[in-house]
C-alpha positions as CSV (number, residue, x, y, z in Angstrom):
1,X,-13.2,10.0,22.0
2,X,-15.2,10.8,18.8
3,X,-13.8,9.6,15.0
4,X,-12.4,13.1,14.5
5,X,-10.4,13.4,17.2
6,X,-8.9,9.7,17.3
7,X,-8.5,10.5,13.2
8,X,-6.4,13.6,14.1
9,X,-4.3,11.5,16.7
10,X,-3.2,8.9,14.0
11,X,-3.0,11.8,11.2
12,X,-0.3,13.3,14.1
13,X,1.7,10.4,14.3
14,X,0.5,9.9,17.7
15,X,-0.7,6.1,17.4
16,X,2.4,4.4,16.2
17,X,1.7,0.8,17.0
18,X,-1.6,2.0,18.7
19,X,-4.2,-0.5,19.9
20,X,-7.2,0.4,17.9
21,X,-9.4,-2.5,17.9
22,X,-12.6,-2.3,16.7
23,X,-12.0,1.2,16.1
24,X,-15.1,2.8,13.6
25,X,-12.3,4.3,11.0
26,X,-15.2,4.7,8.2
27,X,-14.7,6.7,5.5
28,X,-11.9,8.1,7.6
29,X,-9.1,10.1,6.0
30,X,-5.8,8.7,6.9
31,X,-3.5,9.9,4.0
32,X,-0.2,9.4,4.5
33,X,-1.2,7.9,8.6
34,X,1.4,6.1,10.1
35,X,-0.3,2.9,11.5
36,X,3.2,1.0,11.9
37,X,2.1,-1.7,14.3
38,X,-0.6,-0.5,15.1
39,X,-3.7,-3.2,16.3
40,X,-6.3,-2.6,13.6
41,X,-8.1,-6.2,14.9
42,X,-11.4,-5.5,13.6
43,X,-11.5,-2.5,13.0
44,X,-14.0,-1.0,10.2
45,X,-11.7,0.8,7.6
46,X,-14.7,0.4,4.4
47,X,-14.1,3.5,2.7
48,X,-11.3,5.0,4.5
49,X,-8.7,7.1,2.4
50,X,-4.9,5.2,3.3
51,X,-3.4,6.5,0.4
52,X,0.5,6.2,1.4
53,X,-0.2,5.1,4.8
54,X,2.2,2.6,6.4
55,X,0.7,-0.7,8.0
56,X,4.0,-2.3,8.8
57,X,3.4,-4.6,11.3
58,X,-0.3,-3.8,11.4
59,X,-2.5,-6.6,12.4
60,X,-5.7,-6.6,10.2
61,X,-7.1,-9.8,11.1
62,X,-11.1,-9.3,11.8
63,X,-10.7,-5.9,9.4
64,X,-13.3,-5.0,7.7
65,X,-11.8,-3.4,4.5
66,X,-11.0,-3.9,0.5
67,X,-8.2,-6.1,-0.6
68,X,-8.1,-4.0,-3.9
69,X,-8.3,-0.7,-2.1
70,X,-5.5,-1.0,0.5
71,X,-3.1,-3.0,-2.0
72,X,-2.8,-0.1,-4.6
73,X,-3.4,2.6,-1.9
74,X,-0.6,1.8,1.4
75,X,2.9,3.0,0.7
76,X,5.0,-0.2,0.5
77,X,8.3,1.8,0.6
78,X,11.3,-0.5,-0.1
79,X,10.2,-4.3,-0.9
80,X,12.1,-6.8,-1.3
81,X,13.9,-7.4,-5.7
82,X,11.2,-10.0,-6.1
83,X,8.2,-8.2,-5.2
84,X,9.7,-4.4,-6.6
85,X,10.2,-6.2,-10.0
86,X,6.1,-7.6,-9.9
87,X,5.2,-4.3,-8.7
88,X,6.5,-2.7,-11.5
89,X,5.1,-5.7,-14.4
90,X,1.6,-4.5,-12.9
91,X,2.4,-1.0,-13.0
92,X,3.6,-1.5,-16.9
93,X,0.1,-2.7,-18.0
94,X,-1.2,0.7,-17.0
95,X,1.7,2.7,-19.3
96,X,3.0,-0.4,-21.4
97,X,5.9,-1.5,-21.4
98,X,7.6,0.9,-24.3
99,X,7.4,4.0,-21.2
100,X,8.9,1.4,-18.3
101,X,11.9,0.8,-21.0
102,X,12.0,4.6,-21.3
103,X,12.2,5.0,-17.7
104,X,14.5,2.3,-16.7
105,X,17.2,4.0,-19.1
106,X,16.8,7.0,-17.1
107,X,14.1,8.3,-19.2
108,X,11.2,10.6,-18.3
109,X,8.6,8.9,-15.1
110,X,5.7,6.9,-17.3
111,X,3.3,7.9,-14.4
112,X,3.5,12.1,-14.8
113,X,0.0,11.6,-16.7
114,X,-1.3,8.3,-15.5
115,X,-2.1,7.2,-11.3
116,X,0.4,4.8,-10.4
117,X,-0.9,1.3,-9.5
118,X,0.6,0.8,-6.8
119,X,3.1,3.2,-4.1
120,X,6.6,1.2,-3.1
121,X,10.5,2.3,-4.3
122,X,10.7,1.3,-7.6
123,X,13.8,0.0,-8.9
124,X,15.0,0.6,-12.4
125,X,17.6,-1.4,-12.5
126,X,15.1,-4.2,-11.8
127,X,13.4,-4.0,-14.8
128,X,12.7,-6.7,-17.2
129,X,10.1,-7.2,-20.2
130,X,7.8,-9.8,-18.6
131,X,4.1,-10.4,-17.8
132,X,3.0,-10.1,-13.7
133,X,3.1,-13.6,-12.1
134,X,1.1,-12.9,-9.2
135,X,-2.7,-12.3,-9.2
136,X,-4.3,-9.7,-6.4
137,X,-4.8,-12.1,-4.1
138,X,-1.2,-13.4,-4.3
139,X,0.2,-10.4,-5.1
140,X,-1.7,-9.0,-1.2
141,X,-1.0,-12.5,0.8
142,X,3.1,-11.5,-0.4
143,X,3.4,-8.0,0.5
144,X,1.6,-8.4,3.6
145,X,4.0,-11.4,4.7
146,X,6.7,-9.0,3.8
147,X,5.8,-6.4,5.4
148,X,4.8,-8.6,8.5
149,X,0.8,-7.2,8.3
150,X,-1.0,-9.9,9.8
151,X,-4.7,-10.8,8.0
């Protein structure tokens, strides 16, 4: 199968918890792919577009990819108050925190002019003034343990 056709199987939906190990996914456009459990063991995913793709369950370990790349690209969909809250402190130093304010009082969306950071539910309610505690690194190592994604 060539890297078209197995990219137009996952873009179907058709690889839900498929085995693709060692798969060449280069520069492959997987927007919005589900990969929910899917076996992505080292598979080469440099420069593939997963902008709102879902890797719940995924196993990544042996991946070739970018931390920074699939962390603000994936769709993280519901997360757990904790992680929502940090999600939203690192979205804030893109707008500020005068626009998340706004928002959380049911004010205009800070992102209609600015990318968004990162793609989960966000929670108004949630929000507090407060600085990010987590790091990349951390911030990846979390959502991936919630999201069971093993790297």
């Amino acid at each position: 199968m060539t890297k078209e056709e197995l990219v137009a199987k996952i873009n179907k939906g058709e690889w839900k918890e498929a085995n693709l190990w060692e798969a060449n996914l280069w520069e492959a456009n997987l927007k919005g792919a589900n990969l929910k459990g899917a076996n992505l063991w080292g598979a080469n995913l440099w420069g593939a577009n997963l902008k709102g793709a879902n890797l719940k369950g995924a196993d990544l370990r042996g991946a070739k990819y970018s931390i920074p790349i699939l962390l603000h690209s994936v769709n993280w969909d519901e997360l757990s108050d904790k992680l929502t809250l940090e999600l939203m402190r690192h979205d804030a130093l893109l707008v500020g925190n005068k626009a998340m304010n706004e928002w959380a009082k049911d004010g205009n969306c800070p992102f209609v002019k600015t990318i968004r950071g990162f793609y989960f539910d966000e929670k108004g309610k949630l929000w507090k003034l407060g600085k990010p505690k987590m790091n990349e690194m951390e911030l990846w190592i979390a959502l991936c343990k919630e999201k069971n994604i093993r790297i």
